[in-house]
GUDRENLO-717261 format. One record per residue (C-alpha): residue number from 1; residue in three letters; x, y, z. Coordinates in steps of 0.001 Angstrom, whole numbers, plus 500000, padded with zeros to 6 digits. Each point is the difference from the previous one (the first is absolute). Layout:
+--------+--------+--------+--------+--------+
: marvex : midren :   east :  north :     up :
+--------+--------+--------+--------+--------+
:    NUM :    ALA :      X :      Y :      Z :
...
+--------+--------+--------+--------+--------+
This chain:
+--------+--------+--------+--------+--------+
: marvex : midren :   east :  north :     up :
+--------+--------+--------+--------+--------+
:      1 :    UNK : 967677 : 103356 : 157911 :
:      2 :    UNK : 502205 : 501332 : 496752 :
:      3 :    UNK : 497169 : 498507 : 497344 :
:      4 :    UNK : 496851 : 501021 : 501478 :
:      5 :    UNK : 497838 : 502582 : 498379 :
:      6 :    UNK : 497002 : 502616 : 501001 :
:      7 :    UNK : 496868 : 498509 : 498845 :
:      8 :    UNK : 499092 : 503610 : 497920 :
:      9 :    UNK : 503598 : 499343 : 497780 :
:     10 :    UNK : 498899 : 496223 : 499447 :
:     11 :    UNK : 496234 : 501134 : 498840 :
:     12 :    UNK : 501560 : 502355 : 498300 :
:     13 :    UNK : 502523 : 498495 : 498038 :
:     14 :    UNK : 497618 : 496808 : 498988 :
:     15 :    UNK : 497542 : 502633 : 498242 :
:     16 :    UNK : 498781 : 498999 : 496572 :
:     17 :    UNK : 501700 : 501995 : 497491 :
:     18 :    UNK : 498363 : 501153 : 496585 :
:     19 :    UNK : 501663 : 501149 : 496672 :
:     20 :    UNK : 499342 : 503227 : 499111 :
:     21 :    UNK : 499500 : 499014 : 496650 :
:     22 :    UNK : 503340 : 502568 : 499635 :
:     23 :    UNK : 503027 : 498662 : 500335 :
:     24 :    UNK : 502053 : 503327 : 500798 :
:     25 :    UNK : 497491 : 500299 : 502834 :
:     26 :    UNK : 500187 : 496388 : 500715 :
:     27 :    UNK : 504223 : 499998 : 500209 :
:     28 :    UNK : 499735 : 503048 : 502482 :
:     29 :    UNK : 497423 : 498231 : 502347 :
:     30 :    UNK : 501745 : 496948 : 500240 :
:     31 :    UNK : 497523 : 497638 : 498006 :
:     32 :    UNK : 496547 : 501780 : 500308 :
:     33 :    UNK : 498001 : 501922 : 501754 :
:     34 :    UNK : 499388 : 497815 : 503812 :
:     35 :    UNK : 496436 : 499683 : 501484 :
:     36 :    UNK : 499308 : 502210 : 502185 :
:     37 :    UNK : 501743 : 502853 : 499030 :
:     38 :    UNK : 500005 : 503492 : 498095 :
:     39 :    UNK : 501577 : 500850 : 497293 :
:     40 :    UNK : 499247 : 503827 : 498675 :
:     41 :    UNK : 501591 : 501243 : 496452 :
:     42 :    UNK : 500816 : 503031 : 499260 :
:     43 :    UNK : 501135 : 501999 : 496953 :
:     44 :    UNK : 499357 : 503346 : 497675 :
:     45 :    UNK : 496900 : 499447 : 497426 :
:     46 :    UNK : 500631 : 497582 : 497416 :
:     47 :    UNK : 502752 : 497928 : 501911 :
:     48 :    UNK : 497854 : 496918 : 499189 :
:     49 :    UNK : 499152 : 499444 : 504024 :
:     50 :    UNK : 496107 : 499668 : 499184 :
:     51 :    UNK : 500726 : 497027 : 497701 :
:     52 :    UNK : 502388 : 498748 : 502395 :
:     53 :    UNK : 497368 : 499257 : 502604 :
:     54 :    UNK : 497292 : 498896 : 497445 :
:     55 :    UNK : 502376 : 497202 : 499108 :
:     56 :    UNK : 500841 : 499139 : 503351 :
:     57 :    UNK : 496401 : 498565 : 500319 :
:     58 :    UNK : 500913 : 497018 : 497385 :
:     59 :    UNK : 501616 : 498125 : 502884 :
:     60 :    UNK : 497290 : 500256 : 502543 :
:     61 :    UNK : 497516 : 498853 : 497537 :
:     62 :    UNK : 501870 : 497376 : 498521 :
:     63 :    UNK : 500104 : 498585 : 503831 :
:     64 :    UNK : 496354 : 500096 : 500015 :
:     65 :    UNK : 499921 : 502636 : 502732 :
:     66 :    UNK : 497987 : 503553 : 499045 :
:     67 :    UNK : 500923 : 504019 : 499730 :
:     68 :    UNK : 498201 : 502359 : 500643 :
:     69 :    UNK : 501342 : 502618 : 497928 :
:     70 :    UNK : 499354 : 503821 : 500345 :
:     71 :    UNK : 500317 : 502627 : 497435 :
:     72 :    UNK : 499931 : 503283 : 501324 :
:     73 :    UNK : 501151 : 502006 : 496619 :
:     74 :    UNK : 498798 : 498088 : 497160 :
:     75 :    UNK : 503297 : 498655 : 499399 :
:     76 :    UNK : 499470 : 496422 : 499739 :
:     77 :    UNK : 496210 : 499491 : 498533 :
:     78 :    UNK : 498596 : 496643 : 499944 :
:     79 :    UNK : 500854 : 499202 : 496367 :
:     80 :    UNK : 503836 : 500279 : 501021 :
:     81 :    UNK : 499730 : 497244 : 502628 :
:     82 :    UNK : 498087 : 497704 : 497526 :
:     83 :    UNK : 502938 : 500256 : 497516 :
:     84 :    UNK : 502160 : 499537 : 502871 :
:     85 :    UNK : 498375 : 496491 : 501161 :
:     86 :    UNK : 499133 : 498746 : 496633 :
:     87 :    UNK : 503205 : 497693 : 499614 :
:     88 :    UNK : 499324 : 498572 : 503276 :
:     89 :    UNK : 498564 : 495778 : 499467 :
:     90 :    UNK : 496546 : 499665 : 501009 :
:     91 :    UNK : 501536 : 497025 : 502165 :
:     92 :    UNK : 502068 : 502161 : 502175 :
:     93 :    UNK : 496889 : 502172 : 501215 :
:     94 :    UNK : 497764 : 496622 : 500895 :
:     95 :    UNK : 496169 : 500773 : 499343 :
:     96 :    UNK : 500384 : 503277 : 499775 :
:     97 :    UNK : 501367 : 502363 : 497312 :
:     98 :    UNK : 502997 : 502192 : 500589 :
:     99 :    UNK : 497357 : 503309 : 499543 :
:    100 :    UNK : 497752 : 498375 : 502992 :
:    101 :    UNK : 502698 : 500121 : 502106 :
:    102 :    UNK : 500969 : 503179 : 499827 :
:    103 :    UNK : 497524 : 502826 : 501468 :
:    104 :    UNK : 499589 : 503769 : 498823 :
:    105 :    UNK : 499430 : 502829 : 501264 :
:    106 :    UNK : 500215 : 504106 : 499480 :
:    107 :    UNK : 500680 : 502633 : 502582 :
:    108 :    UNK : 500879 : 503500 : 498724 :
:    109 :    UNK : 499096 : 502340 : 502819 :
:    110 :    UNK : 501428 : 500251 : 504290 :
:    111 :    UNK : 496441 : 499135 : 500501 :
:    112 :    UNK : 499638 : 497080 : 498341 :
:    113 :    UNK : 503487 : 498635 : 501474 :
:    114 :    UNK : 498556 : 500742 : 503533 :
:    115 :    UNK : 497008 : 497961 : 499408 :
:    116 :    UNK : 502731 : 497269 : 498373 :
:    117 :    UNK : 502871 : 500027 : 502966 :
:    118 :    UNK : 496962 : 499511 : 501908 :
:    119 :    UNK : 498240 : 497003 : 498582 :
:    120 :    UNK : 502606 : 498115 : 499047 :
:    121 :    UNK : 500692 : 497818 : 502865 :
:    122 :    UNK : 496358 : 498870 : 499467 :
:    123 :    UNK : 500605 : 499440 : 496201 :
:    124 :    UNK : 502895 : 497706 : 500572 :
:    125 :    UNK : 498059 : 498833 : 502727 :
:    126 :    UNK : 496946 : 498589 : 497533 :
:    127 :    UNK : 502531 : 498901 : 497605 :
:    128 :    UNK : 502908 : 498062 : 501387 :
:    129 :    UNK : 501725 : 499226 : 497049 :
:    130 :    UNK : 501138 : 502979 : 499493 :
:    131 :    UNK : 503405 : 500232 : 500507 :
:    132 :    UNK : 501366 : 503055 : 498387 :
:    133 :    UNK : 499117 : 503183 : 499490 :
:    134 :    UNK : 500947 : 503093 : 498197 :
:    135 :    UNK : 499825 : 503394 : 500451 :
:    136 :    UNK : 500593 : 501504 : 496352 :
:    137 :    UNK : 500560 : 504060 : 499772 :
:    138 :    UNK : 499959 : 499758 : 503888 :
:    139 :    UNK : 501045 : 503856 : 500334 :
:    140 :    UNK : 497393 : 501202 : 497799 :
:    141 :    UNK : 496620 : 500359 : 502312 :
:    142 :    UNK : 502734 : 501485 : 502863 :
:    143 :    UNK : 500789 : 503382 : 497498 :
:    144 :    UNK : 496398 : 500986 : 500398 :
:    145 :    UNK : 500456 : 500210 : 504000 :
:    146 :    UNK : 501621 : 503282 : 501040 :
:    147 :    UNK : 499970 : 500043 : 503399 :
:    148 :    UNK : 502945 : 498137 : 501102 :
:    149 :    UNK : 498926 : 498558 : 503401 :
:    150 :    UNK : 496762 : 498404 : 497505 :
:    151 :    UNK : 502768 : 498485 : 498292 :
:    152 :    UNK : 501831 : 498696 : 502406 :
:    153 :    UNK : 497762 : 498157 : 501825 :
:    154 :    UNK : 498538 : 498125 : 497015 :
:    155 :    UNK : 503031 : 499164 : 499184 :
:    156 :    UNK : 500563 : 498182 : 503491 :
:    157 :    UNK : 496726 : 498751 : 500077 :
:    158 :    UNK : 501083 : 498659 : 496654 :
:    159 :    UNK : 503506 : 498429 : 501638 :
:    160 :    UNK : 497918 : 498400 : 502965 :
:    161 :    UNK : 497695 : 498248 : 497867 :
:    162 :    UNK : 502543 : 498620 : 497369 :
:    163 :    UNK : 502295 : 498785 : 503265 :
:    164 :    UNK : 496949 : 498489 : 501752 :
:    165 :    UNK : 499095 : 498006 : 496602 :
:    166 :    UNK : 503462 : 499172 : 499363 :
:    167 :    UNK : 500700 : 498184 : 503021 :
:    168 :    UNK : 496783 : 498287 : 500505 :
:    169 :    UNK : 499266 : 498712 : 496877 :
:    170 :    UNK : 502966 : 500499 : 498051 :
:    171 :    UNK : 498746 : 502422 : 497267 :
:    172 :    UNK : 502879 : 501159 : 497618 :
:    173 :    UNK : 499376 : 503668 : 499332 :
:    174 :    UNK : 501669 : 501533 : 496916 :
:    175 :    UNK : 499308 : 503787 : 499164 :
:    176 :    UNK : 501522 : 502644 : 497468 :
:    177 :    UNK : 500246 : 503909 : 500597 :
:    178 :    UNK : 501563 : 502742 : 498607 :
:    179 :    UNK : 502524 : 502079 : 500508 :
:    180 :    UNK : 499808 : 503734 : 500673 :
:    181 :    UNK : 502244 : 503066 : 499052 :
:    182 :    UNK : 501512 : 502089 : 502967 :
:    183 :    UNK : 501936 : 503097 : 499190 :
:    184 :    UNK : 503355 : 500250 : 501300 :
:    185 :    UNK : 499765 : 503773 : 501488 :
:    186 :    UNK : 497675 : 502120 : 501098 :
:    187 :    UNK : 499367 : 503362 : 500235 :
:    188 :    UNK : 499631 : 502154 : 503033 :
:    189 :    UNK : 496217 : 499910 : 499574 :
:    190 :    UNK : 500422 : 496072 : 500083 :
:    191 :    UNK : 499474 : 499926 : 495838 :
:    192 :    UNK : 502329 : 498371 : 497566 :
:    193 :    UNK : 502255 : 502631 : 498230 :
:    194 :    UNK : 499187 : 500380 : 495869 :
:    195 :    UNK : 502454 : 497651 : 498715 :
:    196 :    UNK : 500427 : 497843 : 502901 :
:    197 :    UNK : 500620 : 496197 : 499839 :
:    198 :    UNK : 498060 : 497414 : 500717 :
:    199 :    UNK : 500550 : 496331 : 501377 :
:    200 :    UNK : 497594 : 497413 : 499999 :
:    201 :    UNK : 499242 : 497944 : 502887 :
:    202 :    UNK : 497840 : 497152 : 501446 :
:    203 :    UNK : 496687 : 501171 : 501223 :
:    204 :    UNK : 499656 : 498282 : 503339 :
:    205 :    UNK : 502542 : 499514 : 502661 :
:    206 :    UNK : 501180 : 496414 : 501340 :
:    207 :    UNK : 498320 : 500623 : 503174 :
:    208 :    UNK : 496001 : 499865 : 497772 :
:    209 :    UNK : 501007 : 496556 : 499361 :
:    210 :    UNK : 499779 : 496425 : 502547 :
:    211 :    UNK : 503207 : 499843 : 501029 :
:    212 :    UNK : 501883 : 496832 : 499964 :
:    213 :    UNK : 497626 : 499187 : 497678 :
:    214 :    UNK : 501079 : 502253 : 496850 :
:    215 :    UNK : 502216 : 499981 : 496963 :
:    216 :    UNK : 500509 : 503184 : 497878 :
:    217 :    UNK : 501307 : 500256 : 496662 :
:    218 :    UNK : 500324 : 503328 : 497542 :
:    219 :    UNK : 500028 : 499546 : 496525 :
:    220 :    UNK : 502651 : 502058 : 498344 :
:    221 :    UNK : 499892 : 500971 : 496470 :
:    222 :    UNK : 503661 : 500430 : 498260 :
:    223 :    UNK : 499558 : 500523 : 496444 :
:    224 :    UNK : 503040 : 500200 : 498011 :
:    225 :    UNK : 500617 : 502822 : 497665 :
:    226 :    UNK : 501269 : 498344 : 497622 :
:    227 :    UNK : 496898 : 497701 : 499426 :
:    228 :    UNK : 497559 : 501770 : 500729 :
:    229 :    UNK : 497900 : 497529 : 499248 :
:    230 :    UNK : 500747 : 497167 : 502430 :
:    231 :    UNK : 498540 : 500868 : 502910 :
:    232 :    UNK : 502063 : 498051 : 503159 :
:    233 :    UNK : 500446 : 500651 : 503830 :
:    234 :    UNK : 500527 : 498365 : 502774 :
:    235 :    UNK : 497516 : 498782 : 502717 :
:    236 :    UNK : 502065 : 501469 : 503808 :
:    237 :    UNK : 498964 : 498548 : 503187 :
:    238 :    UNK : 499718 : 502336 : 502677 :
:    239 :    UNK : 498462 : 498237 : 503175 :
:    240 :    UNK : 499064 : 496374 : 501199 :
:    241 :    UNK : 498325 : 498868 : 502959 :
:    242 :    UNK : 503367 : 499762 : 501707 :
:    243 :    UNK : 501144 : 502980 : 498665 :
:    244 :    UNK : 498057 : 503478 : 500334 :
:    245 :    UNK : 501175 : 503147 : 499901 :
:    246 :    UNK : 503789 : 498687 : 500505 :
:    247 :    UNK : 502371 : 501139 : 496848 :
:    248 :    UNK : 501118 : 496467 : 499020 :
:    249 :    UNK : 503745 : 500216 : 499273 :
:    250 :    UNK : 499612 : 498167 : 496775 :
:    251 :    UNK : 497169 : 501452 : 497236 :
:    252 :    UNK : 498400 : 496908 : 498745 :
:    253 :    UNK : 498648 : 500758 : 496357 :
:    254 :    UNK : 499051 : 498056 : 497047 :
:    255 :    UNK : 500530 : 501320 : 496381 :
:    256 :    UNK : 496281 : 499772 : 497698 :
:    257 :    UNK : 498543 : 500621 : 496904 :
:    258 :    UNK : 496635 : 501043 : 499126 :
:    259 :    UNK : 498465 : 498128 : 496766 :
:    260 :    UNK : 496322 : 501123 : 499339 :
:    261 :    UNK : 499527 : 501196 : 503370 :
:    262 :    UNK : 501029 : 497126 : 501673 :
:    263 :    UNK : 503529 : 499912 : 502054 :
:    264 :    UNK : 502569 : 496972 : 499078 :
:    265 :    UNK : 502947 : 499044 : 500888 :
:    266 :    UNK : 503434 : 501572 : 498543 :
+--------+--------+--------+--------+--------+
């Protein structure tokens, strides 16, 4: 039976897409960002990946459907999403305003995270029209946890729940971290050298993340020297759901600019 298909590829390939509200991002995940899935940006400070998932929301909410939308760095406060959604119709947001679709909420500490990871299949239990949610700063409360084994085990209680909500309700997760320096030698003591460079890297490993469930993208700043002030980049994909951890033998990249803090098209 040549045209037959698994039932998983047929669910998956009628998932509901939604822009991005970027279409650099957009172009690299073939239309949108699909239901049911993960997408996690990364990038140095000031890349513009913050405002890239606060504009994300405008298609969710323009579908009627809520966010809940978690800022866990101050990055994105409240009055940034209200200047986001305010050229949105009141038509296309039915009885409610785009604001009252969207909910809010601060973590800053490991603690408070816990308590979140926790609760949230609850949450999106008492409020089912929520369908996506994002996880702003998401490396930040993890640099106050030192012990690694800590770490690590949030962060897969972290993958279980996303993967669990994914696939039952189809929650679309989106969530920005940074990257982190790593010398390139060490010392006998185990200490960079004085002078030694540095690379920067993604925080978290594919393996933190629901796999065959996960897109991730790096946001790479190339500023040309010669105009300095246009700031431009390209947006690299580095792992879909049917693709982790496997060098793809073509990079796919798409080239950006960055006009008052928000990422465009080149």
């Amino acid at each position: 039976m040549s045209m037959t298909q698994s039932a998983a590829s047929m669910i998956g390939n009628s998932a509901k897409r939604y822009s991005t509200s970027c279409a650099p991002l957009d172009q690299l995940l073939d239309g949108g960002l699909k239901s049911g899935h993960v997408l996690e940006i990364s990038g140095p400070p000031g890349c513009g990946k913050e405002q890239m998932a606060a504009h994300a929301i405008k298609s969710f909410v323009q579908a009627q459907e809520q966010v809940l939308f978690v800022d866990m760095q101050n990055m994105v406060p409240p009055a940034t999403i209200k200047r986001i959604l305010s050229d949105i119709p009141a038509a296309n947001t039915g009885d409610d305003s785009a604001l009252d679709l969207v909910h809010y909420k601060i973590l800053h500490t490991a603690a408070e995270f816990v308590v979140f990871i926790r609760t949230l299949p609850a949450y999106l239990a008492a409020h089912p029209s929520i369908r996506l949610v994002v996880l702003n700063s998401f490396t930040f409360p993890f640099q106050a946890i030192i012990d690694y084994k800590d770490k690590g085990a949030l962060l897969e209680r972290t993958k279980e729940t996303l993967m669990r909500l994914c696939a039952s309700s189809a929650l679309s997760v989106i969530i920005t971290s940074q990257l982190v320096s790593q010398p390139l030698q060490f010392d006998e003591a185990g200490n960079p050298p004085q002078g030694s460079k540095y690379i920067m890297k993604r925080t978290f490993d594919d393996k933190y993340y629901p796999s065959g469930r996960t897109y991730r993208v790096i946001v790479v700043p190339q500023w040309p020297p010669e105009k300095p002030e246009r700031e431009t980049g390209v947006i690299r994909l580095l792992s879909t759901p049917a693709k982790t951890n496997v060098p793809s033998p073509e990079v796919r990249e798409v080239k950006y600019r960055l006009l008052g803090g928000v990422i465009q098209g080149l």
